[in-house]
C-alpha positions as CSV (number, residue, x, y, z in Angstrom):
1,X,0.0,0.0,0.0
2,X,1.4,3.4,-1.3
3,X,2.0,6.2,1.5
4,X,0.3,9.0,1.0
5,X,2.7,12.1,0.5
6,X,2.4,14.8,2.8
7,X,4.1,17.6,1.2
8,X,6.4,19.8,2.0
9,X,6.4,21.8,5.6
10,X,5.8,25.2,5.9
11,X,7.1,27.2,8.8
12,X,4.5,29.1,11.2
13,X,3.6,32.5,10.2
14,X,1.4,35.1,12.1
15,X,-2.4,33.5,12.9
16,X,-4.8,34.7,14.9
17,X,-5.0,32.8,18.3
18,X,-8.8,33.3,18.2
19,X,-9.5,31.7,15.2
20,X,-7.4,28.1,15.4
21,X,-10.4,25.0,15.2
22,X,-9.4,23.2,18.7
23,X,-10.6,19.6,18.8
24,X,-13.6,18.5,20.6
25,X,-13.4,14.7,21.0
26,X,-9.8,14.2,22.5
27,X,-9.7,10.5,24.2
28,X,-9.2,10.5,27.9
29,X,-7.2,7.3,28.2
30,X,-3.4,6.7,27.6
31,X,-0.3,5.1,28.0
32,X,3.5,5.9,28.5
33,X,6.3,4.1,28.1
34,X,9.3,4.8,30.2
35,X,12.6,3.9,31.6
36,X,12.4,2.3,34.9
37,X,15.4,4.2,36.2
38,X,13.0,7.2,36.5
39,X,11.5,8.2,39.1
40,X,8.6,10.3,38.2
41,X,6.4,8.2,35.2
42,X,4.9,11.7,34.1
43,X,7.5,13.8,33.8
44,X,7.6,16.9,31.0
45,X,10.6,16.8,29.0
46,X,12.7,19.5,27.1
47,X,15.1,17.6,25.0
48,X,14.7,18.1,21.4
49,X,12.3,16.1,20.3
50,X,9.2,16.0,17.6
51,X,7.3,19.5,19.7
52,X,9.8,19.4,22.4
53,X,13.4,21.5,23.0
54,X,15.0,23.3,25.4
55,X,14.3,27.4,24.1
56,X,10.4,26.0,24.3
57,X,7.9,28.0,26.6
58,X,6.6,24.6,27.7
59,X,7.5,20.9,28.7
60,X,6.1,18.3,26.9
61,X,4.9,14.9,27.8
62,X,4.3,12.6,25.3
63,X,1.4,9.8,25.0
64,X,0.2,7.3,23.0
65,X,-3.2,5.8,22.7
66,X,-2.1,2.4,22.9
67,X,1.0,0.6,24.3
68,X,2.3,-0.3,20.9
69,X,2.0,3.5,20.0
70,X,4.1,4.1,22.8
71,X,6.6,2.1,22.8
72,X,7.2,3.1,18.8
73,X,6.9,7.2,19.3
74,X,8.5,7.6,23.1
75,X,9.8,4.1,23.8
76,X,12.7,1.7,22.5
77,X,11.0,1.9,19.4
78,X,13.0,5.0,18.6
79,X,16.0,2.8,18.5
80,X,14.6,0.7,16.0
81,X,13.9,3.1,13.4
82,X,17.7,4.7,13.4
83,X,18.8,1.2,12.7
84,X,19.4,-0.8,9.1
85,X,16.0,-2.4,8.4
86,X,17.5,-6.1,9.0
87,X,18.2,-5.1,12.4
88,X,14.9,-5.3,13.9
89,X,16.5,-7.3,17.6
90,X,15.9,-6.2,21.2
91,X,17.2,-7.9,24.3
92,X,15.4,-9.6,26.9
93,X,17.0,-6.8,29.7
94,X,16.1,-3.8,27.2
95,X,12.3,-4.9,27.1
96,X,12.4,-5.8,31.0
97,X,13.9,-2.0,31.2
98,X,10.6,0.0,30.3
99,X,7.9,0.3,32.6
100,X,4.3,1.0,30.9
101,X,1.5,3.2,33.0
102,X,-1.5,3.8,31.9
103,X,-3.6,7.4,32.7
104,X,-6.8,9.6,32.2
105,X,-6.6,12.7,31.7
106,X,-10.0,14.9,32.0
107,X,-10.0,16.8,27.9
108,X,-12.7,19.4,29.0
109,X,-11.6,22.4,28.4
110,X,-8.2,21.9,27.5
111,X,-7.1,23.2,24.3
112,X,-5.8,20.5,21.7
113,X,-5.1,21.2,18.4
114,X,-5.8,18.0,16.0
115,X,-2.7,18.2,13.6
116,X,-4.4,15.3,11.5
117,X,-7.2,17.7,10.7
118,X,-7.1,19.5,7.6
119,X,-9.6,22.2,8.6
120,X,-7.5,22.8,11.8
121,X,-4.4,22.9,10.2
122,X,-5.8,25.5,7.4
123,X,-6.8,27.9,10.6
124,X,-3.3,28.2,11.5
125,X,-1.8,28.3,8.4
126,X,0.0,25.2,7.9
127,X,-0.3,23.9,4.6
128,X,0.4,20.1,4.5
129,X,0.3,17.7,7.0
130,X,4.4,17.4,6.8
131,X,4.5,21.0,9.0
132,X,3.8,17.7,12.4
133,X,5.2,14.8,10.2
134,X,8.3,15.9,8.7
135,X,11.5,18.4,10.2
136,X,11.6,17.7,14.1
137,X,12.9,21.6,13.5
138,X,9.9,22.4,11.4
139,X,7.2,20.6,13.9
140,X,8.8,22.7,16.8
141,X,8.0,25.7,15.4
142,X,5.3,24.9,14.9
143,X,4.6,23.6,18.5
144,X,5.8,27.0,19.5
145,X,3.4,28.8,18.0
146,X,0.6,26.9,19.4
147,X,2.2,27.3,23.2
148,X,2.2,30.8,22.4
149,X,-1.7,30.2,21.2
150,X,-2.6,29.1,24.0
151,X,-2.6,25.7,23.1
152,X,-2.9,22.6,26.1
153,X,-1.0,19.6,23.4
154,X,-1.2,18.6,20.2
155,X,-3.2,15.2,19.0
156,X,-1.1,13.6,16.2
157,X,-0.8,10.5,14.7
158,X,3.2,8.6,15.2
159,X,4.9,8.9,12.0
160,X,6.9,6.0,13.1
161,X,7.0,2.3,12.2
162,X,3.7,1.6,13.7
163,X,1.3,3.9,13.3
164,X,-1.0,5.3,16.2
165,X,-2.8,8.2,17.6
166,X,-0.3,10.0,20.2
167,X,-0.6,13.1,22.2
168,X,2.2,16.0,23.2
169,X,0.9,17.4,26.3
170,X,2.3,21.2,27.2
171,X,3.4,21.3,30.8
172,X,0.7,24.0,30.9
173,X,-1.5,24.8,34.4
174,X,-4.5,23.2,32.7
175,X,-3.0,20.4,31.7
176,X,-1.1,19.6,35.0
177,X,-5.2,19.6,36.7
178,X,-5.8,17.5,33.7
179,X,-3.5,14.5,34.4
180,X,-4.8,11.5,37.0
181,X,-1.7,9.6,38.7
182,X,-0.3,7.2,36.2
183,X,-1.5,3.4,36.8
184,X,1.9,1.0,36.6
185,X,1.0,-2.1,34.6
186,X,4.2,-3.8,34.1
187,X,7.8,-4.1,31.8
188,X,7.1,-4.1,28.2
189,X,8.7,-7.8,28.1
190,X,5.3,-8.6,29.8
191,X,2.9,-7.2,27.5
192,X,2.2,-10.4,25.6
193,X,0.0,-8.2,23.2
194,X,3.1,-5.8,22.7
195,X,5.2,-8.5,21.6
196,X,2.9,-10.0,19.3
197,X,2.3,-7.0,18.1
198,X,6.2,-6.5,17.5
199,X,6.7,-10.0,15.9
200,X,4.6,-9.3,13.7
201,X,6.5,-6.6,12.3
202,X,9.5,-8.7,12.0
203,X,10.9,-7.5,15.7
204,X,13.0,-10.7,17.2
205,X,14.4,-10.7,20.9
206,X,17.6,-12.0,21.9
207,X,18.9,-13.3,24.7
208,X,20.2,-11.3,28.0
């Protein structure tokens, strides 16, 4: 099956903050994927990443709506997608290193702009879906622009090897109210849905 071409990113240019289309139906549960070395499952980051960096107004946290989602747009999947395609192999220990939570957040109210929605994306300006799916560079600008909108996160689906609706939450005071305490399932070795999932794909694990 073809992919569908994006287009070419545009960055942000002046909009008016009171006319972007924020989404109404933004799911309240979710799941994160993190090192177990850490000690707080829900913390905002600055590293640059997709619509997160250090000269940002905001923190981001970022979610997926599944743990397959996760583990592909915040989690060892990361790894996997900088590699050669024939080397698709985790470790036992790497797997038994994530932790997965799962959390509600309460959407009413917050602002969330859908970047899979062409209508939304025309009220800002951006032009083709590539301005969240292409140049980390160009998607923080972007990002920017919204935190300086106003904006709570950004709904948008992973661009990664498995697709999946994800969420960047701003570390904003509406979001923070927004969050419920994160729900610790288990490691990521024992999601036996996870790892079918990732066999599937052609994803082996190795020993220790």
């Amino acid at each position: 099956m073809p992919v569908e071409d994006p287009g070419r990113p545009n960055p942000p240019g002046h909009f008016d903050s009171r006319k972007v289309r924020w989404e109404q139906t933004v799911p309240a549960d979710w799941w994160r994927n993190n090192q177990k070395a850490l000690r707080l499952p829900l913390a905002f980051t600055k590293a640059n990443g997709r619509f997160s960096g250090p000269a940002l107004p905001y923190g981001v946290l970022y979610l997926g709506a599944s743990p397959a989602a996760c583990f592909w747009e915040s989690g060892l999947g990361r790894d996997l997608n900088s590699r050669m395609p024939e080397d698709m192999a985790f470790s036992e220990s790497d797997l038994k290193s994530r932790w997965e939570y799962h959390l509600r957040i309460k959407p009413r109210g917050l602002r969330i702009f859908n970047a899979g929605d062409a209508v939304a994306r025309r009220s800002i300006g951006a032009k083709t879906a590539a301005c969240f799916s292409a140049d980390h560079a160009v998607s923080r600008l972007w990002a920017e622009a919204l935190m300086n909108a106003g904006a709570d996160g950004i709904l948008y689906e992973s661009t990664r090897h498995s697709p999946g609706l994800c969420l960047a939450l701003f570390q904003t005071k509406a979001s923070m109210a927004s969050l419920s305490a994160a729900r610790r399932i288990g490691s990521s070795y024992d999601n036996s849905s996870l790892l079918a999932e990732l066999f599937t794909e052609g994803v082996s694990i190795i020993g220790r």
